[in-house]
C-alpha positions, 0 to 999 in steps of 0.5 A: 418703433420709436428710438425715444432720444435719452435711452441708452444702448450698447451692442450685444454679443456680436461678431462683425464680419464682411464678405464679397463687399457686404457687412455682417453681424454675427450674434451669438446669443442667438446663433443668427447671421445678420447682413446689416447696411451702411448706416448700421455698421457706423453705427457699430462703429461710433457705439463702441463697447460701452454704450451710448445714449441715442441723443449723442448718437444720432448727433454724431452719426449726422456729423458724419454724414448720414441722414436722419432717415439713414439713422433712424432705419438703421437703428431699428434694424440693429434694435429689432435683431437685438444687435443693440439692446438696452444695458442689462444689470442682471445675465439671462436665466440659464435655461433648464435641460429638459428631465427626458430628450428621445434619443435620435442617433445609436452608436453600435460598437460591434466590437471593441477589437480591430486587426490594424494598430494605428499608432494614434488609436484613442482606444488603446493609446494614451488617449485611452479612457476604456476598461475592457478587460473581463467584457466580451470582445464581440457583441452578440446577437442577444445584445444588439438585438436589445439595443435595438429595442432600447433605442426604439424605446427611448426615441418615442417621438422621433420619426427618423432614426439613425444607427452607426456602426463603429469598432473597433473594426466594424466589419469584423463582426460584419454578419452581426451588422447585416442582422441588425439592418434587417431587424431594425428596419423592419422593428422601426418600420412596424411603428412607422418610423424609418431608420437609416444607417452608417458605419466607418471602416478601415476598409481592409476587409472590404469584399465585393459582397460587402460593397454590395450590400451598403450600396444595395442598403443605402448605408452610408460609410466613412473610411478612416484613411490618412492619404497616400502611402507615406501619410498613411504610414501611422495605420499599420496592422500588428506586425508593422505592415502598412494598410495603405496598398491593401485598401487602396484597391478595395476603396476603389471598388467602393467608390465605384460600386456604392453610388447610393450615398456619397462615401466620405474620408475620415483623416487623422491629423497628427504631428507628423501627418499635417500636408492637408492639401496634399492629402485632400488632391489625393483621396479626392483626385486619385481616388475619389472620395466625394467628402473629406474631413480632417480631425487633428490630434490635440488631445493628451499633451503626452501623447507624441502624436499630438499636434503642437501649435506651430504645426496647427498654425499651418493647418489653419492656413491649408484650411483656409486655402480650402475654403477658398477653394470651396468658395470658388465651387459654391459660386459656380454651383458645384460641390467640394469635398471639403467636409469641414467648410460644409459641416460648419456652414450647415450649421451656420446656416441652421443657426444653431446655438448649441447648449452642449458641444455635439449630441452625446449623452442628449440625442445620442448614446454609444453602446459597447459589446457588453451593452453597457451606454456611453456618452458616445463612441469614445466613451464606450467600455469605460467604467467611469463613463458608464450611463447604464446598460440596454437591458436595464435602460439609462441611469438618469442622475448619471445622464443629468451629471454629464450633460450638466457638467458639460453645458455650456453656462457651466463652462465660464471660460465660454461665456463671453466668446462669440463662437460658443454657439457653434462649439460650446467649448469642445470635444468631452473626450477631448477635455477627459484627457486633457483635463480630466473633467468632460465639462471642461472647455478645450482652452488649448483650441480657442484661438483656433477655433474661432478663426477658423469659424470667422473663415466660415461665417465669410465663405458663408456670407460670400455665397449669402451675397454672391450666390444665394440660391447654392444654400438650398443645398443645406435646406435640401441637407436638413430634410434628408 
């Protein structure tokens, strides 16, 4: 490819990185991570980030030192993966959402009921968007069995399927669960696709029957647990009793006997709970968990649990020092339970470039007791965020308002961040109750989010470099 003298070029939306003595782009435009050589990072360098003409350029870059072959090879490279590209005078079209996506993942809420009342639940504190008064409490049999049905039906095309079950507290309608397993399997298995499951629990009403028949299913479950007992101490049932000591021993036993998928840890951040390496050597080393996430409270700023930015501040760095630790263990070829740090670098490493933050409303719905679909599992038993209802089917100009709303070309605060590919501006429930509007993008969380995501792309390009063959891991993932 000829680099004609009088052209003029500028750098496209890219984030330098280095990691493990090597130089990296990352592009977001189009999600890819690049390892670029010496030559092209001076040449990044001397660009700037208004543009140059090559002529100039090429002068400058031999005045440094480099040869006109070194030059010459790295523009091409940096032209070639559109690190550099002539100066645009209009933005690129917004590309058009498909009128039909088949759905790919259900979400159950079995009930909308739980016997704990932790003092941060969206459900029922100030973060809470449902309207459940007059609906049933419990999803009856009629009603799943149609949302099977429905599922089915609007995710022609999809060979592998996936249905969650949520609460509430899911297992408090376990013989509910149990029949829509069988169904499913056998209704998805007739037309010759496959469905796997998962559920997240409490896991107060764990039994040794329960545990036998995830483990015999295959099911995968999250446990909603905050660490030891003193971090825990926001999980309580109704009459203020801590959870912590009656789970503990149940957790145990199903870890021990649940050896079919790995059993992950879901971890609630809040003001006061925010010692994550503490609470990781706890629910890793004590008692086993092979993943663990955290997810911090940041939602409604009146909300007294939520966390403020100095306290996100020390969170940053405790996931950063994780990070390391992941890194560490990518080298050596083990795995970490840091799901966070493996859940970004998936993607990463899929590079995707995301036109909406996750797959609500797009390849995912949630469905209440009632039957009514939501965008997702938060949205659930909201009136305002009603999509339609599994015996009717999903009311379309409903779906297209909230997936326009919430794409990332509508989001302009968005438009000239690097990270927006992995983020596209944030958690809708999240932005509902900051903001008001599921479409506007979580501004309060930006700095955070892209240093975090800078860490990720280094941990990432460390292994690229170091240990390559450690990302078949996330190949082996995506089939799965």
């Amino acid at each position: 490819m000829k680099v004609l003298e009088a052209e003029t070029y500028q750098a496209g939306e890219v984030h330098r990185f280095e990691a493990a003595g090597q130089e990296f782009v990352y592009l977001a435009p189009a999600g890819g991570i690049f390892g670029i050589s010496a030559a092209a990072a001076a040449v990044l360098e001397t660009m700037g980030a208004a543009g140059r003409r090559m002529d100039e350029l090429r002068a400058e870059m031999r005045a440094a030192g480099f040869s006109a072959g070194d030059v010459e090879e790295a523009l091409e490279e940096l032209i070639e993966a559109r690190v550099l590209e002539r100066p645009r005078t209009l933005p690129p079209p917004r590309q058009k959402m498909p009128e039909r996506f088949p759905l790919q993942s259900l979400v159950m809420n079995l009930t909308n009921q739980c016997n704990l009342s932790c003092k941060y639940c969206y459900e029922y504190g100030e973060d809470k968007v449902a309207t459940p008064d007059g609906k049933p409490k419990f999803m009856d049999w009629e009603t799943a069995k149609a949302s099977v049905d429905f599922f089915l039906q609007d995710s022609a095309g999809r060979e592998r399927l996936h249905i969650t079950f949520f609460g509430g507290e899911t297992l408090m309608n376990f013989p509910l669960l149990k029949k829509v397993v069988d169904y499913a399997e056998a209704a998805a298995g007739a037309q010759g696709r496959a469905v796997d499951f998962s559920l997240t629990t409490n896991a107060t009403l764990l039994t040794p029957a329960i545990i036998g028949f995830l483990a015999d299913k295959r099911i995968g479950v999250t446990v909603s647990i905050d660490g030891p007992p003193d971090m825990n101490k926001l999980r309580v049932f109704a009459n203020g009793r801590p959870s912590y000591d009656v789970i503990a021993p149940k957790i145990r036993e199903l870890l021990a006997r649940h050896r079919t998928r790995p059993v992950g840890a879901r971890v609630t951040l809040t003001a006061e709970v925010t010692d994550c390496i503490r609470i990781f050597r706890h629910l890793t080393e004590d008692l086993g968990f092979q993943e663990v996430g955290f997810a911090p409270v940041t939602s409604s700023q009146k909300n007294l649990v939520t966390i403020g930015s100095g306290k996100m501040d020390s969170i940053l760095e405790q996931f950063c020092a994780l990070a390391d630790e992941y890194l560490a263990a990518a080298l050596e070829n083990r795995q970490h339970a840091f799901s966070n740090v493996t859940d970004t670098i998936a993607e990463l490493h899929e590079g995707v470039n995301k036109s909406h933050p996750c797959g609500a409303a797009l390849g995912l719905v949630g469905v209440g007791p009632s039957g009514d679909i939501a965008p997702c599992h938060r949205f659930v038993d909201s009136d305002t965020h009603k999509l339609g209802n599994v015996f009717t089917g999903i009311d379309r100009s409903k779906q297209a308002d909230f997936l326009e709303r919430g794409h990332i070309d509508a989001k302009y605060d968005c438009h000239t961040c690097w990270a927006r590919p992995l983020c596209a501006g944030g958690c809708h429930h999240e932005a509902y109750v900051r903001y008001g509007d599921t479409g506007h993008p979580n501004l309060h969380y930006c700095d955070w989010i892209r240093t975090w995501t800078d860490k990720c792309l280094r941990v990432y390009g460390a292994i690229a470099a170091q240990n390559p063959g450690f990302l078949e891991h996330f190949e082996r993932r995506k089939a799965s």
